[in-house]
N, CA, C and O atoms as a GROMACS GRO file, in nm:
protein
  268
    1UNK      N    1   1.495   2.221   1.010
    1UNK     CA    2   1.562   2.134   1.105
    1UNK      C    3   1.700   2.097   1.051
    1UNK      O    4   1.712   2.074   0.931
    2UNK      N    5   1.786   2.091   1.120
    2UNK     CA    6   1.940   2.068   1.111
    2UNK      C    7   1.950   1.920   1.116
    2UNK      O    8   1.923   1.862   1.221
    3UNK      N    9   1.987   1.853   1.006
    3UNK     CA   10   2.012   1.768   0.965
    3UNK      C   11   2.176   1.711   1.061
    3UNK      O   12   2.287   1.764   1.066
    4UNK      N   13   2.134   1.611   1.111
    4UNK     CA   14   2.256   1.534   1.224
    4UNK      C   15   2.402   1.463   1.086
    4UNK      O   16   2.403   1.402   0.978
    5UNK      N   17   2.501   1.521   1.184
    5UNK     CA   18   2.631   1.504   1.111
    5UNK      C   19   2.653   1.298   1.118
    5UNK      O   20   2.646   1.213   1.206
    6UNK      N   21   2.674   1.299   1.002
    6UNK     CA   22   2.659   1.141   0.945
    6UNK      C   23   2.857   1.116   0.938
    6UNK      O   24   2.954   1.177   0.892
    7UNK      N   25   2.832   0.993   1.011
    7UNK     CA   26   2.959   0.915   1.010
    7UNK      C   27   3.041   0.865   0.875
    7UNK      O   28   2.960   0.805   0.804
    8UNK      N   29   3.159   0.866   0.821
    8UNK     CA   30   3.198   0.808   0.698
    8UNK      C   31   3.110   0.698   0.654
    8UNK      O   32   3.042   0.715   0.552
    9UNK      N   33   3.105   0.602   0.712
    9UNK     CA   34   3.011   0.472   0.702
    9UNK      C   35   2.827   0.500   0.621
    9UNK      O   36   2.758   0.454   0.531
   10UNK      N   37   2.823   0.623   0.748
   10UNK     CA   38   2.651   0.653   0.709
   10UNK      C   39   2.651   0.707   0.603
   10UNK      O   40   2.568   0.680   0.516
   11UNK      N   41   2.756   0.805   0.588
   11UNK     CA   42   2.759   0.884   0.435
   11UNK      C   43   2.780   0.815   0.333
   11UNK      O   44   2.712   0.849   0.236
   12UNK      N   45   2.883   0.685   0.309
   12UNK     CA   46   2.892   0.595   0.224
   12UNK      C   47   2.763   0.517   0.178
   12UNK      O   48   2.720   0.484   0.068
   13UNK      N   49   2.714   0.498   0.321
   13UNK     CA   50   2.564   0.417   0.307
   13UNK      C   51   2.475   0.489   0.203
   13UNK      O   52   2.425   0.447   0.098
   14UNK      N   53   2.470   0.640   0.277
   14UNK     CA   54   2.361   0.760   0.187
   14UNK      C   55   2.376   0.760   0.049
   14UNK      O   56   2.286   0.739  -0.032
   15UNK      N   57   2.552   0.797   0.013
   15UNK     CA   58   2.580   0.775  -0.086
   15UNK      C   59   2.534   0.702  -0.185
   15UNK      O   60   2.491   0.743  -0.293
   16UNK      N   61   2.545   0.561  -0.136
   16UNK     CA   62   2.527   0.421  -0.233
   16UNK      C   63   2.360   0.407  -0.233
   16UNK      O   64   2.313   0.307  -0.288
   17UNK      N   65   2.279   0.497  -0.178
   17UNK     CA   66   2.156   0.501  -0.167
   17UNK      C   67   2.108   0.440  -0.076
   17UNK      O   68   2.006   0.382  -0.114
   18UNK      N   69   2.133   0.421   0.042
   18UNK     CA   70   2.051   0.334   0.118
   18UNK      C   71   1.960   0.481   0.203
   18UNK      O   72   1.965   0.603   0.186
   19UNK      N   73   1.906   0.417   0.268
   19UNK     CA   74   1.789   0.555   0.308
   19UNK      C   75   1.782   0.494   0.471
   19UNK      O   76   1.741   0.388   0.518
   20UNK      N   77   1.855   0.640   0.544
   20UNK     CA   78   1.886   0.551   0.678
   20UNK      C   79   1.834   0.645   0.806
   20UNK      O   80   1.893   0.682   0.908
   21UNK      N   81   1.671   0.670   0.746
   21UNK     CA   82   1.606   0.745   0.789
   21UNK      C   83   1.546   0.674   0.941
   21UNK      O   84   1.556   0.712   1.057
   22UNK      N   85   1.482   0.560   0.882
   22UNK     CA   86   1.384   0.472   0.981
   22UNK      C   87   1.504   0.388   1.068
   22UNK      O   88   1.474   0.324   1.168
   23UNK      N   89   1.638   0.396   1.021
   23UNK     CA   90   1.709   0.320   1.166
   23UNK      C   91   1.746   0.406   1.230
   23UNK      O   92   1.765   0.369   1.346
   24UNK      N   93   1.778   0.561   1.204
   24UNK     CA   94   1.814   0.655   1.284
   24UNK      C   95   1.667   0.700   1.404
   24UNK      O   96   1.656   0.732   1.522
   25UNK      N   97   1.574   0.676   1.286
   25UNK     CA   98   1.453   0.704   1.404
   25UNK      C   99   1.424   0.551   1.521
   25UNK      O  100   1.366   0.559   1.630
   26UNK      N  101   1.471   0.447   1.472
   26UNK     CA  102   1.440   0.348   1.581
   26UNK      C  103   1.553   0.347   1.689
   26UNK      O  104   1.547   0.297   1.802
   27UNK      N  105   1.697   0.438   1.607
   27UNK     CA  106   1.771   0.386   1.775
   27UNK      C  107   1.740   0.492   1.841
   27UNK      O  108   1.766   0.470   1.959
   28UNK      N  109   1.705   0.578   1.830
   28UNK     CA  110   1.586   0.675   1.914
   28UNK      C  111   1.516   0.610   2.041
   28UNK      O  112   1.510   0.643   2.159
   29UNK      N  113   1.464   0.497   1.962
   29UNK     CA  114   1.401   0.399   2.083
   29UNK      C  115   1.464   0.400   2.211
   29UNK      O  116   1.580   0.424   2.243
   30UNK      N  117   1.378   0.371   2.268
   30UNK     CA  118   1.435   0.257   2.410
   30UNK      C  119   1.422   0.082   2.367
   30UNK      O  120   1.333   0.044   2.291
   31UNK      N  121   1.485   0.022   2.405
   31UNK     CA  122   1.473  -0.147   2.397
   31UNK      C  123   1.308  -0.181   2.378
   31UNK      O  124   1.241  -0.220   2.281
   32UNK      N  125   1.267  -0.138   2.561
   32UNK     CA  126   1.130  -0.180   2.544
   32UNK      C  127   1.035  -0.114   2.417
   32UNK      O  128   0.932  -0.164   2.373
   33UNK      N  129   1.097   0.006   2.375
   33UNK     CA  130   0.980   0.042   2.273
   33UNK      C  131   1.010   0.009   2.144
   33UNK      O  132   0.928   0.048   2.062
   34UNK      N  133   1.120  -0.062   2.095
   34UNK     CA  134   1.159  -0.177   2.001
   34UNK      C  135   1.091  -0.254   2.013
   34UNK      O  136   0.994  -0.254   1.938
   35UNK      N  137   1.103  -0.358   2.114
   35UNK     CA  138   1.039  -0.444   2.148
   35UNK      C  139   0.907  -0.465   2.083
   35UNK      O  140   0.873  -0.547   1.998
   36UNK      N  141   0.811  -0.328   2.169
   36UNK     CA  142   0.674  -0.361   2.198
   36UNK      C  143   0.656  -0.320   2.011
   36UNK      O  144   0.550  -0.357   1.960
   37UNK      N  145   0.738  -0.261   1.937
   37UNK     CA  146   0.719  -0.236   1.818
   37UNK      C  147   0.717  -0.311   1.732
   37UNK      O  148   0.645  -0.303   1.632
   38UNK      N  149   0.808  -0.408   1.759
   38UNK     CA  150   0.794  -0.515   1.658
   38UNK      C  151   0.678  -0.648   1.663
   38UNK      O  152   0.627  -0.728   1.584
   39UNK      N  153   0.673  -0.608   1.841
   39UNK     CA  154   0.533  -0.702   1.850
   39UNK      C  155   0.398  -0.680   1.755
   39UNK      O  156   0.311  -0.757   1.714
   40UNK      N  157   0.425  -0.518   1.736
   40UNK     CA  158   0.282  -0.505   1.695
   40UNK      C  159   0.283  -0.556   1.536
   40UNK      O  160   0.190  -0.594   1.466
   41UNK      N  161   0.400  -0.545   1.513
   41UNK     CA  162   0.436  -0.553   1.378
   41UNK      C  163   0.394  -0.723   1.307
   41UNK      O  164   0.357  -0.767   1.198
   42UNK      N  165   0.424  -0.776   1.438
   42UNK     CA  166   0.469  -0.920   1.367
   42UNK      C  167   0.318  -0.960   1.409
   42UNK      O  168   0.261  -1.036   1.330
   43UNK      N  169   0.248  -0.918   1.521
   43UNK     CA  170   0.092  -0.905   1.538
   43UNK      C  171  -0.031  -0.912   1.446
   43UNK      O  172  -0.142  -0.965   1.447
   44UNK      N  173   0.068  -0.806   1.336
   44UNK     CA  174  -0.024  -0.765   1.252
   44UNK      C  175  -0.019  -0.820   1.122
   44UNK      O  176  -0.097  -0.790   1.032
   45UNK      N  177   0.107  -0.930   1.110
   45UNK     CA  178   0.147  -1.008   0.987
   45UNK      C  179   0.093  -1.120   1.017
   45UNK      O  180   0.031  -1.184   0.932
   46UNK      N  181   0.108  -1.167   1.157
   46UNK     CA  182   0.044  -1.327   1.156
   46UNK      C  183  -0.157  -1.298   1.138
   46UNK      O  184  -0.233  -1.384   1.093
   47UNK      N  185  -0.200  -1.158   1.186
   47UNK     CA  186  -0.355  -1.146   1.130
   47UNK      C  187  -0.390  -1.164   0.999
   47UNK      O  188  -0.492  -1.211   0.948
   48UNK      N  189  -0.238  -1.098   0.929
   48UNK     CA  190  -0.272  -1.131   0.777
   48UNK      C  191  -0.267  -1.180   0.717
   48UNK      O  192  -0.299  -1.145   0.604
   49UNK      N  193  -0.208  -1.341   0.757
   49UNK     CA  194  -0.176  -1.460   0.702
   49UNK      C  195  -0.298  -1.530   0.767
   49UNK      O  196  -0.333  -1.621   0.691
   50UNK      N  197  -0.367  -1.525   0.865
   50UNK     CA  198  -0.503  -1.605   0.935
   50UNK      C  199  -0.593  -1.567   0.793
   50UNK      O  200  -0.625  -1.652   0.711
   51UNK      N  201  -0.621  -1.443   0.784
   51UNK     CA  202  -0.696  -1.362   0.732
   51UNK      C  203  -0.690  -1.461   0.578
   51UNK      O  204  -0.772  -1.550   0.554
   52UNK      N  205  -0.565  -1.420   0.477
   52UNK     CA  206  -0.544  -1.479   0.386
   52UNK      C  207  -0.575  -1.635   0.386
   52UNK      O  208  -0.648  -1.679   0.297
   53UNK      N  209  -0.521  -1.723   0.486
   53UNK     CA  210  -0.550  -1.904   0.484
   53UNK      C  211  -0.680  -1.864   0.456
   53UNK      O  212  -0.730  -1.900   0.349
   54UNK      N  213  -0.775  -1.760   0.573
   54UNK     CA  214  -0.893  -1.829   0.503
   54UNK      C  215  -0.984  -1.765   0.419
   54UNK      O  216  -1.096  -1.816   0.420
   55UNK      N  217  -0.970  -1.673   0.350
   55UNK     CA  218  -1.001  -1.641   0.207
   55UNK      C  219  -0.968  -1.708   0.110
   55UNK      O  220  -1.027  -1.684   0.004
   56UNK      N  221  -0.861  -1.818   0.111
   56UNK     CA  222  -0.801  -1.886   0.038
   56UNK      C  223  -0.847  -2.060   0.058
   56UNK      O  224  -0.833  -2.149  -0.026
   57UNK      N  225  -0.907  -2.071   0.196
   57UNK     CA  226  -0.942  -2.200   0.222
   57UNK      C  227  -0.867  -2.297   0.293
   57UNK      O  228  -0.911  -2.407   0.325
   58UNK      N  229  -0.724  -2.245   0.323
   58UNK     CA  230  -0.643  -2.320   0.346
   58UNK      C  231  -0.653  -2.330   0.525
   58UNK      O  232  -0.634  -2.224   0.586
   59UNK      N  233  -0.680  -2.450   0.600
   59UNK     CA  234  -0.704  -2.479   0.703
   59UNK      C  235  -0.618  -2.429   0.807
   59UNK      O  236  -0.498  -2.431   0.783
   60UNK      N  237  -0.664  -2.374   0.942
   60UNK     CA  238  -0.584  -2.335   1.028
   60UNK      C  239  -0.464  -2.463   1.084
   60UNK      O  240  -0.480  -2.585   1.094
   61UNK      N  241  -0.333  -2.369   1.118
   61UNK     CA  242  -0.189  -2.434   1.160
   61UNK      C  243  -0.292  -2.496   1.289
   61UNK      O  244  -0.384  -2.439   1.348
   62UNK      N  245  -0.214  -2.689   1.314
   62UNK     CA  246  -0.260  -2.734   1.428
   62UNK      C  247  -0.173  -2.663   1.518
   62UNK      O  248  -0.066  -2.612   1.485
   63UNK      N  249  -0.238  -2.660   1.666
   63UNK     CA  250  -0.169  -2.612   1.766
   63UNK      C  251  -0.038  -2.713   1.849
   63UNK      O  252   0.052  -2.670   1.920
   64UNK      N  253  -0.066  -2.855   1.811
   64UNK     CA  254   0.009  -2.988   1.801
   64UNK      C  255   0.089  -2.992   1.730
   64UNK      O  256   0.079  -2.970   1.609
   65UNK      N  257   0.215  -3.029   1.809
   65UNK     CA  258   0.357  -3.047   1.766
   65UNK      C  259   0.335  -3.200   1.672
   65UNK      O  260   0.254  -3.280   1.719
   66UNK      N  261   0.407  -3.235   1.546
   66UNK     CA  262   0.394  -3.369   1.509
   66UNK      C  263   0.513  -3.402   1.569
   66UNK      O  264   0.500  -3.524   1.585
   67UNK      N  265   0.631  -3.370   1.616
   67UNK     CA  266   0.682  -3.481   1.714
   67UNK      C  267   0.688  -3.614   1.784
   67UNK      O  268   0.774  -3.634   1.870
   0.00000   0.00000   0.00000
C-alpha cells in the first residue's frame, strides 16, 4: 500500500516522532462516527471506574447535586 504524501508539518511531526497513524485514521471518520466513538470509549472508562470503586469499597457517586 502507498503510503499518503505527508504535509511539512506532518513530516516534522513524524520526524520528531510523533506517530500520526490513529489521527489520520479518525479524520477518515464522519462526525457522527467520532462521536458514537468516543461514546463508547468514555462508556467503557466510566465501567471501569464503577468496577474499580467497588473492588476497592469506595461508595457509589450520589446522583444529588450538593448545591
Amino acid at each position: 500500500m502507498m503510503q499518503p504524501r505527508l504535509t511539512r508539518a506532518e513530516q516534522e511531526a513524524v520526524d520528531y516522532g510523533i506517530d500520526l497513524n490513529l489521527l489520520l485514521l479518525n479524520l477518515e471518520l464522519t462526525v457522527q462516527q467520532r462521536i458514537e466513538q468516543h461514546q463508547r470509549a468514555l462508556d467503557m472508562v466510566n465501567e471501569l471506574k464503577k468496577n474499580f470503586d467497588r473492588l476497592h469499597g469506595i461508595p457509589p457517586e450520589s446522583s444529588q447535586n450538593s448545591d
